[in-house]
C-alpha positions, 0 to 999 in steps of 0.5 A: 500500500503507498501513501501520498508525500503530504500524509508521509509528512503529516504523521511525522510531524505527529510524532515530533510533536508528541515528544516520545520516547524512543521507539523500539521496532522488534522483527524477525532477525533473519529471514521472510519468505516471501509468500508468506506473512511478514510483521514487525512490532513496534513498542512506545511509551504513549498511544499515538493519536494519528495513522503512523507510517512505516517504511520497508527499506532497501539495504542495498540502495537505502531507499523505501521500497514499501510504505504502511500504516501501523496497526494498534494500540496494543497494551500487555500490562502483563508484560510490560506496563506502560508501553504500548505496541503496534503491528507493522505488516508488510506482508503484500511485499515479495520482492527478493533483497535484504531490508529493514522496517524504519520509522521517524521519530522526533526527527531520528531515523529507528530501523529494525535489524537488517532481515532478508525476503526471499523465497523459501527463506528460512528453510534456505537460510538456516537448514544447513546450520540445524544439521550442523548444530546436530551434528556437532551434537553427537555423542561421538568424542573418544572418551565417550564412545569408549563409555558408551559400548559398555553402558552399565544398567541402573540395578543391573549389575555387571551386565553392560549395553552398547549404547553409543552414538546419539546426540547429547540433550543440551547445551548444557547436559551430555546425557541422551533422552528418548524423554526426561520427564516420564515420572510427571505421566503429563509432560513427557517430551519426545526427544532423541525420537522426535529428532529422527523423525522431523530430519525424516519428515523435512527430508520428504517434504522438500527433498528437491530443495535440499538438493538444490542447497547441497543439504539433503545427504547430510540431513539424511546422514544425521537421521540415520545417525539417529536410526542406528542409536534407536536400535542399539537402545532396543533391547534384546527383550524388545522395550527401548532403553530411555536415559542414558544420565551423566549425572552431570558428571565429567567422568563418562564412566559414571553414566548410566543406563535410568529411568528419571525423577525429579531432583536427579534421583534415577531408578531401574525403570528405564523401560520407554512407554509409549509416552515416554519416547517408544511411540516415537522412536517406532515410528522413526524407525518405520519411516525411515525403514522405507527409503531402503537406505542402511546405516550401520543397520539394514533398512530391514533391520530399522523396520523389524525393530519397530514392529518388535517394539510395537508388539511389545508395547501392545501388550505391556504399555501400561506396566511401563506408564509411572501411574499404570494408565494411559493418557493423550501422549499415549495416544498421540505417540502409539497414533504416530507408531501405528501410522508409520508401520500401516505405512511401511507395511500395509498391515491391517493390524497398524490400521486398526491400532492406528484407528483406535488411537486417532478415535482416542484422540477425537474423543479427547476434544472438548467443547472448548477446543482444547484437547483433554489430557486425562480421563477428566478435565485436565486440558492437555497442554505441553511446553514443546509437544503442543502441536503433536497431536495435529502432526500425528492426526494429520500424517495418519490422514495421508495413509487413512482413505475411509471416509468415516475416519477421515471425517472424524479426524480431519473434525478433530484438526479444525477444531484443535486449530481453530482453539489455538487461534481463539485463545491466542487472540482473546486478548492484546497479543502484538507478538502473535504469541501461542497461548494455552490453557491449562489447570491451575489450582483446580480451575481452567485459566489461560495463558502465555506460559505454561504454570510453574507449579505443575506434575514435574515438581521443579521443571519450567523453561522457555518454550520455543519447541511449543511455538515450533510445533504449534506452527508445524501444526498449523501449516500441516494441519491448515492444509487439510481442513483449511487450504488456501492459494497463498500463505503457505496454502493455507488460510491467513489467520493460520500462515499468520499464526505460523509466521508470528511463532516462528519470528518470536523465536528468532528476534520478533520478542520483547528482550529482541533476542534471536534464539537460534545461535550464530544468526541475527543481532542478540544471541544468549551466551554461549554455554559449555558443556562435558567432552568439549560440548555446547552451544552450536551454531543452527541450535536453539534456546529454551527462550522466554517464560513466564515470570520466575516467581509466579506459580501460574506462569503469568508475567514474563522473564528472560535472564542470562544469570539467576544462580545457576538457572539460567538454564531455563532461558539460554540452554539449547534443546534438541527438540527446538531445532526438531520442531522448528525444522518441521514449520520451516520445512512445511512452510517451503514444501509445495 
């Protein structure tokens, strides 16, 4: 949209009059692609009275290619009292260049950090890095491979395991995790798993464009990498071994084989569920069985592992649950193994299995939108797996051709996305950013940030592999129930939705910090770890929370120094980079 001169110099008069403080703009740090939406916010210390300009300008020539009109007020006392936000969206331009969002004010030029638009951008511009990241996280060092070959058991005696290759957890911790928080029964994360599958995932969904950027035989190489440490954690009696913990230790030897508590008290339970990492390393395996490619297993091998484990989960599943009982990550994780191996083998019993545990997951949806966790009302909610449930809905209709079936999930997909914008927009929300709902005290409340006081005991970190997921989710399950010609093929309201999350993780956020390392302006400290381990270039912080000391997660908090803690904010995650290489790689695939 263009704006005669006279209205240009009109709004700047504006605010030269009003005498502002000085405004900060707030913009992804890296990349826009072009066909899908583009905002930046802007934040001051007073409502503006009139239309207010932005420019979008070229780096190269330093002229403004792109003029619009900030959007708002809006206020988040929660965060943030006193200022005042507006939305500068440039969306409509799709001209390939490097730019940066300025605006004048009391006679000063205020630019955000230089971005660049371009088609398929973000995919392009960081996949390579993300390979790296993992690639530099694997537990691959003399001293640890030397540890690793002859993993004692928690309780196990002198009984060892070959357990080596992987990718350390953290920047911050060399212990490897199909999931660390299986005790808490509600907030199992995948991890090791989840890795594997979105390389597999990513690797089908835009194999020409990796090609083309000289990135697919790596990526390829990095999740067979992850195939191969799945088998040698599937035991000879057919469970998969969860933890290997480090005990924060600097001698590799004192690694064990554990089921985890809180506190880092471990145990000998030690057996993944479907929740706690099997589902997903099953359906990793299942997968990638099907590109007839070996690492150091057949693709043969990967594919009898995944049913061996599957059998074995069909019938003691529930013995290996903490509380005995099945919840929604069951369902999503077994829904996901099903799939994969109804895929890779055409099995009515994968059908079936699969079937049942979409139902499940139909059933699960409430009047409100939100899916429920339990056997009674507790909303699911999840700090990086929010958007598994749609992922998993929405990779089983690609196998499920019944229409009953079809109708039911797709069903449950609308509503799961349709809830996530409701709540994400029931209040002033600049950023764009994800909210959710969950049980606090006994009543349902809504949030930006997940409770502190929650099942873990002591577990709450930033949340960018939430935003990640939610945004794949809403690319892959926008597609199915709610296509479009633009955006991603997708309707606005999701591409936007998908767009904001993406761009929080990497600058568009109240502390402008990017969080994935070695791109854009701010990045968190570097964090050293074990065996010459830590942050990588391509890998992504934990992020932005709620404030430290509010037991609902309200308010909000970013530190770089807290006694230790930090961790919660700076630690890179390998589910970050999982989830974030799904919604970039969804956003690219046509």
């Amino acid at each position: 949209m263009k704006f005669p001169a006279v209205l240009l110099s009109v709004a700047l008069s504006v605010l030269s009059f009003m005498g502002f403080a000085q405004p900060v703009i707030y913009a992804n740090q890296i990349g826009f692609d072009s066909k899908g939406p583009k905002i930046a916010v802007v934040s001051l210390d007073h409502k503006l009275t009139r239309k207010t300009i932005f420019n979008l300008v070229n780096i190269a020539t330093n002229k403004p290619e792109f003029t619009g009109v900030l959007s708002g007020p809006q206020i988040i006392d929660e965060w943030t009292p006193g200022k005042v936000y507006y939305q500068a969206d440039f969306s409509s331009y799709k001209k390939t260049g490097k730019y940066s969002v300025q605006i004048i004010f009391e006679g000063k030029t205020y630019k955000s950090y230089p971005f660049k638009i371009e088609e398929d951008a973000l995919a392009k511009l960081t996949i390579s890095s993300i390979v790296h990241y993992y690639n530099k996280q694997r537990a691959n060092t003399p001293q640890e491979l030397a540890a690793d070959v002859h993993m004692h058991l928690q309780g196990g005696g002198d009984k060892t395991v070959d357990m080596h290759g992987g990718w350390c957890d953290a920047s911050g911790d060399v212990s490897k995790y199909f999931s660390h928080l299986a005790y808490a029964n509600f907030m199992s994360p995948q991890q090791t798993p989840l890795v594997t599958w979105s390389m597999v995932s990513a690797s089908e969904a835009i194999p020409g464009l990796l090609k083309k950027w000289n990135v697919k035989d790596t990526l390829d190489n990095e999740a067979l990498y992850g195939a191969d440490y799945m088998m040698r954690a599937l035991s000879k009696d057919d469970y998969f071994y969860m933890i290997i913990f480090s005990y924060f230790n600097k001698d590799p030897n004192a690694r064990r084989i554990v089921g985890l508590r809180a506190n880092s008290v471990t145990t000998d339970e030690y057996q993944c569920a479907f929740r706690e990492g099997g589902g997903m390393a099953i359906a990793a395996l299942a997968r990638i069985s099907q590109w007839k490619k070996n690492g150091e297993f057949t693709s043969q091998q990967y594919l009898d592992g995944a049913k061996r484990a599957f059998a074995h989960l069909l019938i003691n599943n529930t013995k290996y649950d903490d509380d005995g009982k099945e919840n929604i990550i069951d369902d999503y994780c077994a829904l996901m193994a099903a799939t994969e191996l109804w895929i890779a083998t055409d099995d009515t019993l994968y059908r079936d299995e699969a079937r049942k545990r979409a139902q499940n997951l139909n059933k699960r949806m409430s009047t409100g939108g939100y899916f429920i966790a339990n056997d009674a009302n507790r909303p699911y909610w999840h700090a990086s797996d929010a958007g598994l449930p749609v992922v998993a809905l929405s990779r089983y209709l690609t196998k499920e051709k019944d229409e009953a079936q079809r109708t039911a999930a797709l069903s449950t997909i609308k509503k799961a996305l349709d809830y996530n914008l409701v709540v994400t927009s029931k209040v002033n929300n600049p950023f764009g950013y994800a909210r959710q709902s969950f049980l606090y005290k006994g009543a349902v409340k809504d949030g930006f940030f997940i409770p502190h006081d929650n099942e873990t005991g002591w577990w709450w970190q930033g949340e960018n592999a939430r935003l990640g997921s939610l945004a794949a989710a809403a690319l892959v399950g926008g597609k199915l129930v709610y296509s479009g010609k633009e955006n991603w093929g997708v309707k606005d309201s999701l591409a936007v939705f998908a767009s904001q999350q993406v761009s929080w993780i990497l600058g568009c956020n109240p502390y402008s910090m990017c969080f994935m390392y070695g791109f854009g302006k701010n990045n968190v400290p570097y964090m050293h770890s074990n065996f010459g381990h830590g942050s990588e270039k391509g890998g992504i912080s934990n992020g932005i929370t709620g404030k430290k000391d509010n037991g609902d997660g309200s308010g909000i908090d970013y530190k770089t120094e807290d006694n230790g803690n930090e961790w919660r904010w700076t630690e890179q995650w390998i589910p970050h980079a999982a989830w974030f290489l799904q919604a970039i790689s969804a956003m690219a695939e046509k």
